[in-house]
DSSP file (Angstrom, degrees, kcal/mol; ACC not computed):
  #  RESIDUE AA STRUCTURE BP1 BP2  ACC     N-H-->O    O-->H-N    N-H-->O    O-->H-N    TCO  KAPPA ALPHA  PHI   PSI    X-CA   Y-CA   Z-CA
    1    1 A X              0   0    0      0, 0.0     7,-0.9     0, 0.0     2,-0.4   0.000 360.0 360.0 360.0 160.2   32.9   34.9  -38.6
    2    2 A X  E     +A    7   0A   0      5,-0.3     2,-0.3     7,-0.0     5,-0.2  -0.936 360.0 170.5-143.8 126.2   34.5   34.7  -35.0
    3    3 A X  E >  S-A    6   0A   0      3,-1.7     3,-3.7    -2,-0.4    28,-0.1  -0.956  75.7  -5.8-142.2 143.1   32.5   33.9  -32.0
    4    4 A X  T 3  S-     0   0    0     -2,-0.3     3,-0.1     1,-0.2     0, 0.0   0.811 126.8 -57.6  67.4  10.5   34.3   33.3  -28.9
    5    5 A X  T 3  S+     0   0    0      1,-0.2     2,-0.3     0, 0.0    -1,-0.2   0.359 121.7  91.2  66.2   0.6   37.8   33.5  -30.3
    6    6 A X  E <  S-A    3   0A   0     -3,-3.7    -3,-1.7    22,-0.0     2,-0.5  -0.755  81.2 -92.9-115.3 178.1   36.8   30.5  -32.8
    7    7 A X  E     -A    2   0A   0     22,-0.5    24,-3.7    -2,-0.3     2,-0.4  -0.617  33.6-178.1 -67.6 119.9   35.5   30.1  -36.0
    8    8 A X  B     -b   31   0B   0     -7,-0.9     2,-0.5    -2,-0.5    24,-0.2  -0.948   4.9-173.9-128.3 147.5   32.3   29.8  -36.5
    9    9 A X        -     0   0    0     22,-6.7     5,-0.4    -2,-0.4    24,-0.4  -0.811  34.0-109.9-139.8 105.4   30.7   29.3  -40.1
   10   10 A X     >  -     0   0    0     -2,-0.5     4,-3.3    22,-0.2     5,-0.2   0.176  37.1-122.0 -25.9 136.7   27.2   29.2  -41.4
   11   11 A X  H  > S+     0   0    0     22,-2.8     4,-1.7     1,-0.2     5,-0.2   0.835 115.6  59.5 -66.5  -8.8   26.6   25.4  -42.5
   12   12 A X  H >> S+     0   0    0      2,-0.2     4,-1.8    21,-0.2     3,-0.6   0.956 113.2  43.0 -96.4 -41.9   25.7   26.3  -46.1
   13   13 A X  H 3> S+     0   0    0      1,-0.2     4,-0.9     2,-0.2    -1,-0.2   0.967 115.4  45.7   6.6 -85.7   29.6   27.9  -45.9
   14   14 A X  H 3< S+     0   0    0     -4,-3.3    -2,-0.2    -5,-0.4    -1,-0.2   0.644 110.7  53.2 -61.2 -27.7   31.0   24.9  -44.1
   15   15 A X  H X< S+     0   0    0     -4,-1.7     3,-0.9    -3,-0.6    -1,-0.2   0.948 120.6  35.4 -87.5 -63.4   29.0   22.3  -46.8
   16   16 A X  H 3< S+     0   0    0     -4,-1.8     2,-1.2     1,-0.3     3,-0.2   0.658 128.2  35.6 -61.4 -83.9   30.8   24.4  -50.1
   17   17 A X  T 3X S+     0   0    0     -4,-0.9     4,-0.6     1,-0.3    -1,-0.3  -0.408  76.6 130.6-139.7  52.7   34.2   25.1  -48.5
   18   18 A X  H X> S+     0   0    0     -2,-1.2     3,-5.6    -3,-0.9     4,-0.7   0.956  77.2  59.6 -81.8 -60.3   34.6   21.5  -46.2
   19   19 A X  H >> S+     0   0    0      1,-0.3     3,-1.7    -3,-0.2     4,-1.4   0.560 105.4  44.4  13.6 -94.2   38.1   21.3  -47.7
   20   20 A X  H 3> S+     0   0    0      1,-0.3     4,-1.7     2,-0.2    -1,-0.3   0.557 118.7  38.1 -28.4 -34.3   38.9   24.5  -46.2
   21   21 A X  H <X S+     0   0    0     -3,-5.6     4,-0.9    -4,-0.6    -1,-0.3   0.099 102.7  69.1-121.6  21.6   37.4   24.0  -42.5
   22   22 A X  H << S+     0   0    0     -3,-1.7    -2,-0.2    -4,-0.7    -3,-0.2   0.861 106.9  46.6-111.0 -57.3   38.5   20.3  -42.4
   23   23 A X  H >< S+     0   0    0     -4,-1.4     3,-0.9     1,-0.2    -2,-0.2   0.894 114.3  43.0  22.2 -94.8   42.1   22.2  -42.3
   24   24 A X  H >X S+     0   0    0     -4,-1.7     3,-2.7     1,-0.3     4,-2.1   0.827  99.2  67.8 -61.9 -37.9   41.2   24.6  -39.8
   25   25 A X  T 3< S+     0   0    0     -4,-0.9    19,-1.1     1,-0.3    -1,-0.3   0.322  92.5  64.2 -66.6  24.7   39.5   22.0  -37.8
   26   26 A X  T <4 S+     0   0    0     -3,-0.9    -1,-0.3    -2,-0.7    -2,-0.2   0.271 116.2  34.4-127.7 -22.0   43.4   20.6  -37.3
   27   27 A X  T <4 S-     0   0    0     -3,-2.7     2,-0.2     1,-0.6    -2,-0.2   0.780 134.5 -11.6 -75.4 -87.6   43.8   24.1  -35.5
   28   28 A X  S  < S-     0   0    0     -4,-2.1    -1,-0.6    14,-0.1     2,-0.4  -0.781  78.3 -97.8-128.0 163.0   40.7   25.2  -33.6
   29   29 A X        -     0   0    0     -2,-0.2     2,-0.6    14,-0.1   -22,-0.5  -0.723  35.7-141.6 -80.1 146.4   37.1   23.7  -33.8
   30   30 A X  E     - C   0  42B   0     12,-1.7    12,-3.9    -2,-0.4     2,-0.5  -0.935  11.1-134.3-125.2 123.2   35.2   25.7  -36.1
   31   31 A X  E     -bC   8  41B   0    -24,-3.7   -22,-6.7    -2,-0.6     2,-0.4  -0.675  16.6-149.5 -83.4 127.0   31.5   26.2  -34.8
   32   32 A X  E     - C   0  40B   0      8,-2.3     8,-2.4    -2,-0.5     7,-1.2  -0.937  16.1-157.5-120.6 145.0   29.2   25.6  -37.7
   33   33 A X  E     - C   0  38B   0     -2,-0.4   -22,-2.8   -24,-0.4     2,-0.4  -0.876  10.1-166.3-120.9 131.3   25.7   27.7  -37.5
   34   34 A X  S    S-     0   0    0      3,-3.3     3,-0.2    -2,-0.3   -24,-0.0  -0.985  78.8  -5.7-123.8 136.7   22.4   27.4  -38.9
   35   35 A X  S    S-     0   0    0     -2,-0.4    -1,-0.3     1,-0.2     3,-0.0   0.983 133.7 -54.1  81.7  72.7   19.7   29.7  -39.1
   36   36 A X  S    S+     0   0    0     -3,-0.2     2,-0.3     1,-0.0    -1,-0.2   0.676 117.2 105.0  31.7  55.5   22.2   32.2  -36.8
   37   37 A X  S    S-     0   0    0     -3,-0.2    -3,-3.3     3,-0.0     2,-0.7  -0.874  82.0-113.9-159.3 131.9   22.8   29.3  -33.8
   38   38 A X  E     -C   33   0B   0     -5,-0.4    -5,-0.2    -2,-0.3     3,-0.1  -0.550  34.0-172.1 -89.5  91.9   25.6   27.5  -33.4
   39   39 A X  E     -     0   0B   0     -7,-1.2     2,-0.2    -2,-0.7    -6,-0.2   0.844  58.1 -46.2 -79.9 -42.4   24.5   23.8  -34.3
   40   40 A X  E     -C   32   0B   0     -8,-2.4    -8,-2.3    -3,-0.1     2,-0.2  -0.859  60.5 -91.5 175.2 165.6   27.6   21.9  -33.4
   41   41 A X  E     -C   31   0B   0     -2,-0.2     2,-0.6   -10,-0.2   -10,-0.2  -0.669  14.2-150.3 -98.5 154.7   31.6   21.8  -33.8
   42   42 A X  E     +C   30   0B   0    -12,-3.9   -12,-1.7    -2,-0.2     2,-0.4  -0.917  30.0 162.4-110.2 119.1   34.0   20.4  -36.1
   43   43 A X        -     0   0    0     -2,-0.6   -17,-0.2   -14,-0.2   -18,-0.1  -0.923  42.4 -78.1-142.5 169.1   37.0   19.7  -34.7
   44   44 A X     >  -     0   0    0    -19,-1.1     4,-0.9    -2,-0.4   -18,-0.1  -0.072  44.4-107.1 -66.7 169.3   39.9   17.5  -35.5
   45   45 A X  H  > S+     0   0    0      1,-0.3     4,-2.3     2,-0.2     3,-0.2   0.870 119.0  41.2 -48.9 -68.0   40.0   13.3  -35.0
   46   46 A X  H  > S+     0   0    0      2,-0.3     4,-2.4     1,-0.2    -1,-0.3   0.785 104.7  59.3 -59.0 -40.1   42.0   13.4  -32.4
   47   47 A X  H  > S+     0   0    0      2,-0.2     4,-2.4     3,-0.1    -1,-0.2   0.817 115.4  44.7 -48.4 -40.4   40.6   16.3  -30.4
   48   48 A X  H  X S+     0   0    0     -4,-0.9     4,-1.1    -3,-0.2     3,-0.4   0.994 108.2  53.4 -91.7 -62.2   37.5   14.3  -30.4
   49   49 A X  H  < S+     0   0    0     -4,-2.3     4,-0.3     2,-0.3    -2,-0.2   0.646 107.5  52.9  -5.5 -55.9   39.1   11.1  -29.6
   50   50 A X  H >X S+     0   0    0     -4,-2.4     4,-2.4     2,-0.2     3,-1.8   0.955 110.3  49.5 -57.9 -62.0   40.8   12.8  -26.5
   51   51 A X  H 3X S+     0   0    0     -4,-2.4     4,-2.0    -3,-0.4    -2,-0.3   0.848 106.6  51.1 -51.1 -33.9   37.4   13.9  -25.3
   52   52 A X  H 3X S+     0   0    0     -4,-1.1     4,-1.4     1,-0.2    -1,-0.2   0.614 109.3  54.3 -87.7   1.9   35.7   10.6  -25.7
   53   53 A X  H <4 S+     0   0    0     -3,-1.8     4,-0.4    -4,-0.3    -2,-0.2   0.867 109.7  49.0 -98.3 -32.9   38.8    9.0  -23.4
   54   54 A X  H >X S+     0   0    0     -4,-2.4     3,-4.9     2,-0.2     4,-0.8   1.000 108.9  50.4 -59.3 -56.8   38.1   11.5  -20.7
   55   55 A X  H >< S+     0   0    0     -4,-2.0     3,-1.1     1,-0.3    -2,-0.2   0.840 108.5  53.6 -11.4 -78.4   34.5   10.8  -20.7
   56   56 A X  T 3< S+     0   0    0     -4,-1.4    -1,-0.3     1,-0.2    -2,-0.2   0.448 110.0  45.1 -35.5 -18.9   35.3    7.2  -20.4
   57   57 A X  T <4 S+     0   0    0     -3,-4.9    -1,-0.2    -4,-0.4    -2,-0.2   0.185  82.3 126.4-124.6  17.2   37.6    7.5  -17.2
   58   58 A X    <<  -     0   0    0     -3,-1.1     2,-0.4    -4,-0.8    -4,-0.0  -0.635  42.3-161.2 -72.0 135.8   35.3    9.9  -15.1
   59   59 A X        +     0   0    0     -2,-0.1     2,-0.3     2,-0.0    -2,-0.1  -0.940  15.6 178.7-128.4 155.9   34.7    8.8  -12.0
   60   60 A X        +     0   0    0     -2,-0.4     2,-0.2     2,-0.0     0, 0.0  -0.929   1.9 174.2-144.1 167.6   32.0    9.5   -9.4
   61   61 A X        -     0   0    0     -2,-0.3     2,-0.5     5,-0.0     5,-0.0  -0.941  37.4 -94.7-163.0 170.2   31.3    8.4   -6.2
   62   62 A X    >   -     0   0    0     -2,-0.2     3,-1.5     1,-0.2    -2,-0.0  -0.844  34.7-129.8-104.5 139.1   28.8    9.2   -3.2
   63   63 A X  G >  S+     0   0    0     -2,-0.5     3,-1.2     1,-0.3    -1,-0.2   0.610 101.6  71.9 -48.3 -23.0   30.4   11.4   -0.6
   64   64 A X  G 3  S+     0   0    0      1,-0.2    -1,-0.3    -3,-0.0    -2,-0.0   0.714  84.4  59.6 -87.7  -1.9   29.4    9.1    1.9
   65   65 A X  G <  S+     0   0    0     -3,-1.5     2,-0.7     2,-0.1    -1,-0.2   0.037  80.3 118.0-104.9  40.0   31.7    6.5    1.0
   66   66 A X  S <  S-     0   0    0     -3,-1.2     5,-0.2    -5,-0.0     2,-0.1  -0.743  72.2-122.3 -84.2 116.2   34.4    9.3    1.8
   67   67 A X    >>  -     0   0    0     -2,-0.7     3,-1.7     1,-0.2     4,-0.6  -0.620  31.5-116.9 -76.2 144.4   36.8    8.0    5.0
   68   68 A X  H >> S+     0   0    0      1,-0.3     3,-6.8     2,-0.2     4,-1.2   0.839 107.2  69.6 -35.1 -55.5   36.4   10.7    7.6
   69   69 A X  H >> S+     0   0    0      1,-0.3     4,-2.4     2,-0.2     3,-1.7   0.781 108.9  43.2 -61.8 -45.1   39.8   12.1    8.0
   70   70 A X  H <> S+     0   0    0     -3,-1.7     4,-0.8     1,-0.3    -1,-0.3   0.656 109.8  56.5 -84.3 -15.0   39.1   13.5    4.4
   71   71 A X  H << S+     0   0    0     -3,-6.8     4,-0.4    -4,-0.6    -1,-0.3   0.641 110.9  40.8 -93.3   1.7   35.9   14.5    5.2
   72   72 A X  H <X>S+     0   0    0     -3,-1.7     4,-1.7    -4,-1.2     5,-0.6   0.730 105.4  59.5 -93.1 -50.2   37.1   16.4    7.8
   73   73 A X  H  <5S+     0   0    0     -4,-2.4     4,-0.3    -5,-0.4    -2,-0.2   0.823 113.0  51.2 -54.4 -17.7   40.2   17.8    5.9
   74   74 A X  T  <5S+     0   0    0     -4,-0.8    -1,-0.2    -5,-0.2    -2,-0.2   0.830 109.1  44.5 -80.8 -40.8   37.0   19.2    3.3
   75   75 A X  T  45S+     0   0    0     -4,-0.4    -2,-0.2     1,-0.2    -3,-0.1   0.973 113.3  53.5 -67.5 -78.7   35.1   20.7    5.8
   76   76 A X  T  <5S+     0   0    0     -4,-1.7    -1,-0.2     0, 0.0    -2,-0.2   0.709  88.9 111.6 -23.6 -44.3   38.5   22.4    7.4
   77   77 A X      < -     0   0    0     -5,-0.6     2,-0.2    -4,-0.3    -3,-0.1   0.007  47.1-169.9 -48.1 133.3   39.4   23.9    4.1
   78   78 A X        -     0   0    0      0, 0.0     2,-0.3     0, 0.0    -1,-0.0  -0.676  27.3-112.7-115.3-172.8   39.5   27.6    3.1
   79   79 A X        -     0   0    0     -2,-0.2     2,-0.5     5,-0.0     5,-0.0  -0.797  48.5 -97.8-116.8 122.1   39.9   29.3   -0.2
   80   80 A X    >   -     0   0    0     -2,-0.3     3,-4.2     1,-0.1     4,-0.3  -0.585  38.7-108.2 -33.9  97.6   42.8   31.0   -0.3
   81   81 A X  G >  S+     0   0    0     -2,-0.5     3,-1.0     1,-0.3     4,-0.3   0.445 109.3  73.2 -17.4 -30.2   42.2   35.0    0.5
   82   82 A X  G 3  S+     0   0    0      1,-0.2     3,-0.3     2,-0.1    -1,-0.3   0.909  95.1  53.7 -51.6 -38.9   42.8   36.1   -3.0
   83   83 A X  G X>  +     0   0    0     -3,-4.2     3,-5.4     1,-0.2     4,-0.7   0.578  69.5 107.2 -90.4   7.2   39.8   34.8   -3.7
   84   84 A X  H X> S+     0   0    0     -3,-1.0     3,-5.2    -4,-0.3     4,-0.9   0.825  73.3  70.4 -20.5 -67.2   37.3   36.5   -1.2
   85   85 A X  H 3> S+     0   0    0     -3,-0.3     4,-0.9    -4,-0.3    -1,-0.2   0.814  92.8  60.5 -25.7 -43.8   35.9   38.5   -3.8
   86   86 A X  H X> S+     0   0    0     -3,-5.4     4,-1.8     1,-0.2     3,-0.6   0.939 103.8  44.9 -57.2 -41.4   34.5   35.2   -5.0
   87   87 A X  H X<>S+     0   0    0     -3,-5.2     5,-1.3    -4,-0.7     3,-0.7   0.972 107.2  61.6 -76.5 -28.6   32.3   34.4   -1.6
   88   88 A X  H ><5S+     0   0    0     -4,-0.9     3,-1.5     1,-0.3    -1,-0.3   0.753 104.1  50.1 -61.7 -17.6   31.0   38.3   -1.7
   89   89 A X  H <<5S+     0   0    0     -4,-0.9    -1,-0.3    -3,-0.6    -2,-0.2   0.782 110.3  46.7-103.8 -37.4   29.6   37.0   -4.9
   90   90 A X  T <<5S-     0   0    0     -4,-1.8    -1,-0.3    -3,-0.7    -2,-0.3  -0.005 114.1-120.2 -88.7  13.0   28.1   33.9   -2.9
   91   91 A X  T < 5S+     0   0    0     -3,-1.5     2,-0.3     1,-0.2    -3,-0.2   0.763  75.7 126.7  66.1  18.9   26.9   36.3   -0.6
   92   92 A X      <       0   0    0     -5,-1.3    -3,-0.2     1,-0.1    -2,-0.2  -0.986 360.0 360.0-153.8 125.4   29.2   34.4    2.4
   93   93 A X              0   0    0     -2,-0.3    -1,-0.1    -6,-0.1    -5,-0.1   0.343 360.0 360.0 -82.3 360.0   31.9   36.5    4.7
């Protein structure tokens, strides 16, 4: 099965055939499904590894500790015209 462009495989599949999707998960993540819902992905060591180092370096901050001149260079900002279509869609000329 295909959902999304990846594999997705009912778990009682994915339990006989791990061989097989421990492979593929070296590819794509293969979505494994139970009772037709998509329960979670298998994806390769590294793939997961990568995700938990972005996690780990996200940073946030409050907009008020923004120094003006940037908060002014935000405010000033447009969206390039290509994307107009997008504010009609936000309802905003």
């Amino acid at each position: 099965m295909e959902m999304d462009g990846k594999a997705n495989v009912p778990a009682s599949e994915f339990t006989r055939n791990f061989g097989h999707y421990k492979l593929q998960a070296q590819r794509e993540a293969v979505a494994v499904s139970s009772h037709g819902r998509v329960a979670g992905y298998f994806v390769a060591a590294r793939e997961y590894e990568e995700l938990l180092k972005l996690k780990n370096n996200r940073q946030s901050f409050a907009t008020a500790e923004l120094p003006d001149d940037e908060v002014k260079n935000i405010v000033s900002s447009r969206m390039d015209p290509r994307h107009d279509h997008l504010n009609k869609l936000l309802g905003k000329r």
